[in-house]
N, C-alpha and C positions, 0 to 999 in steps of 0.2 A: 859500509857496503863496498865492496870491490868495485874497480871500473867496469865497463864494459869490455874492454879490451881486453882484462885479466878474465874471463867467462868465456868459453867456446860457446857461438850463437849459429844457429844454422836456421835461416829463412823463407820461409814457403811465402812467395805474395802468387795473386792474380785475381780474376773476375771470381765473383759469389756463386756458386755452383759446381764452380772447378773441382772440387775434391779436396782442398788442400786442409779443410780443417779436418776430415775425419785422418786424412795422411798427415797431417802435423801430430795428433795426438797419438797414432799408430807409430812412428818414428821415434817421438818421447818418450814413449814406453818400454822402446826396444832400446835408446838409450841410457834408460834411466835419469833423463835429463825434467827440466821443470818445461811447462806449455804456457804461453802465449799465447789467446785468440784474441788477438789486436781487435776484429772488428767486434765485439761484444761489445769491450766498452763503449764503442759508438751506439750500438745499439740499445746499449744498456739508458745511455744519455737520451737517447730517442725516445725510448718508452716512458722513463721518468720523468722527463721532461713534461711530455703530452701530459701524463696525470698529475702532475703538477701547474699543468695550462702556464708553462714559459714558451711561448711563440718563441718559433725557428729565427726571426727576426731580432730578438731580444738577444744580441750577442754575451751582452755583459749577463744574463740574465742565465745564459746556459755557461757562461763561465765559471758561474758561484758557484751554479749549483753542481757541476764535476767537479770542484774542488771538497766539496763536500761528501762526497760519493764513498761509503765505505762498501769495497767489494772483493768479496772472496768465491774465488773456481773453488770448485767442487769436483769429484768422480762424476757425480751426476747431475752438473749444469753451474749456476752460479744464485748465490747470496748477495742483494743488494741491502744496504742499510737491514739486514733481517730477514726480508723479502725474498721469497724463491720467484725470480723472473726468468726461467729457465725456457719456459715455453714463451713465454711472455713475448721474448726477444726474436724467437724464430721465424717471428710473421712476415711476412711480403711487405707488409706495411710498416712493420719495425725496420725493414731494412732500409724503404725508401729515404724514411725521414731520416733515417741514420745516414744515409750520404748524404742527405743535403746537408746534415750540422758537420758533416765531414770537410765539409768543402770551405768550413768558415778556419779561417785561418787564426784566429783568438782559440776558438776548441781544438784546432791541433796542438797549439802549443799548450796548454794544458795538458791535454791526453797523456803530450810530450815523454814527461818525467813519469806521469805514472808507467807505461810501457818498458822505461827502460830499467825501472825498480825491477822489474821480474826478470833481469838478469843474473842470477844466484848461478855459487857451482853446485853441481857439476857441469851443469851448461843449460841450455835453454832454445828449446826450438821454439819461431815466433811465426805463428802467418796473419797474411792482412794484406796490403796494397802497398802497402811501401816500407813494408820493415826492409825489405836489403838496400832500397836506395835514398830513404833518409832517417828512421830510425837506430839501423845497426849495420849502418855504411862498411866497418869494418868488419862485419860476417865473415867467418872461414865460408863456406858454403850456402850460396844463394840459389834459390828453384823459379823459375817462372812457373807455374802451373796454370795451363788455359785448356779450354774447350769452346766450341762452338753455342754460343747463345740455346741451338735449338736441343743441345744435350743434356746442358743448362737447366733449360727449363723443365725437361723432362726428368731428370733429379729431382730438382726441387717441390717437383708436382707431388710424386711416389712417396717422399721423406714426408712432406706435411699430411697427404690423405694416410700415410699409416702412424700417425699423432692423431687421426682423428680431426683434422681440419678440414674444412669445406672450401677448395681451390677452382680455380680455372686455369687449364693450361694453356689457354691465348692471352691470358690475362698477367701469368707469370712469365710468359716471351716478352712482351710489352712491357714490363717492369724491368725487367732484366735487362734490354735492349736499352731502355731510358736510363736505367744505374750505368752499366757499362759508358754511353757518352757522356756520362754527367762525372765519372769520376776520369777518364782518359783524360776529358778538357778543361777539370778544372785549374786553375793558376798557379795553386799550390800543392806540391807533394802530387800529382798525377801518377792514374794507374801504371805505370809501367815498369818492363824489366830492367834492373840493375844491367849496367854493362858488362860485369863478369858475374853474369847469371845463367845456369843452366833450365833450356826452355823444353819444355816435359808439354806435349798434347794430349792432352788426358780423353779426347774425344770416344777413341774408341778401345781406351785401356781398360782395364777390369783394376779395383783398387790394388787387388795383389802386384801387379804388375808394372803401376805407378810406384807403390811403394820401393818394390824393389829396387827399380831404377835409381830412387832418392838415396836407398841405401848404398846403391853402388858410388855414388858419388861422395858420401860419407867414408865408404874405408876408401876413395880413391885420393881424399884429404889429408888422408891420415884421422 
């Protein structure tokens, strides 16, 4: 497998709601490059976990079992071990628990390797929370993508009631609000932007006009 170095990587992080995975995948597409949604696999771990009954505590206990994790993206969501957890994963509460096992420093470094496996050429757009400032440090092009908690949540409210989920959106402010400090302050890897990262306010952009701007900075790369 190539290094990562030899792979052109371009990285979308920021807060859960931002836009960045539906613009991560709209970007890849336009470049024909491979997709990254960094935080699946946490979330992937989150779910399995729970139905597996490995308590968030049991570090060694979620380290086996992400190492054992066979998982394939898909067009249409993702394959675990067989299992389509597509929806599975996109819950309020798959996400929660998914920062918390975020934050344990033994399952990042597992996570680790897997992530930067999906380095392949042509290249590979990644988003998540820290792919430009510790996974793919050396990114040609790095995006902060953010918005306001309360735009946030009203995204995320819309996406799950048209899946057919039964939401609250004071319920998903509050959740959102508690992920956002939980992953800003944790010790390791914290939510933040790369130093030479371009920071994009998605609050009152339309996707089109997010994207665009991501692309301008792509042919502005080369």
């Amino acid at each position: 497998m190539p290094s990562t170095t030899d792979v052109p990587v371009l990285t979308i992080d920021g807060p859960g709601g931002s836009g960045k995975g539906t613009i991560a995948a709209q970007v890849a597409s336009a470049l024909g490059w491979h997709l990254l949604d960094s935080g699946a696999l946490y979330r992937i771990l989150a779910v399995v976990s729970e139905r597996r009954q490995v308590p968030v505590e049991d570090e060694h206990g979620l380290v086996t079992l992400c190492q054992g994790l066979a998982v394939v993206f898909t067009e249409d969501g993702v394959l675990v071990d067989g299992a389509d957890l597509s929806l599975a994963i996109r819950t309020e509460d798959a996400g929660t628990r998914a920062s918390i096992v975020a934050a344990i420093p033994e399952v990042r470094q597992a996570i680790l390797s897997m992530q930067r496996d999906f380095a392949r050429p042509p290249g590979l757009v990644a988003d998540g929370r820290d792919m430009g400032t510790v996974v793919f440090p050396e990114a040609r092009v790095k995006i902060f993508l953010d918005a306001s908690a309360e735009a946030r949540a009203n995204r995320r409210y819309n996406q799950l009631k048209s899946k057919g989920l039964s939401v609250s959106l004071r319920g998903l402010l509050e959740q959102i609000q508690e992920r956002d400090a939980r992953d800003r302050e944790r010790a390791v890897a914290p939510m933040k932007p790369a130093n030479d990262a371009v920071i994009i306010d998605s609050t009152s952009l339309s996707i089109d006009e997010v994207f665009d701007q991501v692309m301008a900075e792509v042919a502005s790369r080369g």
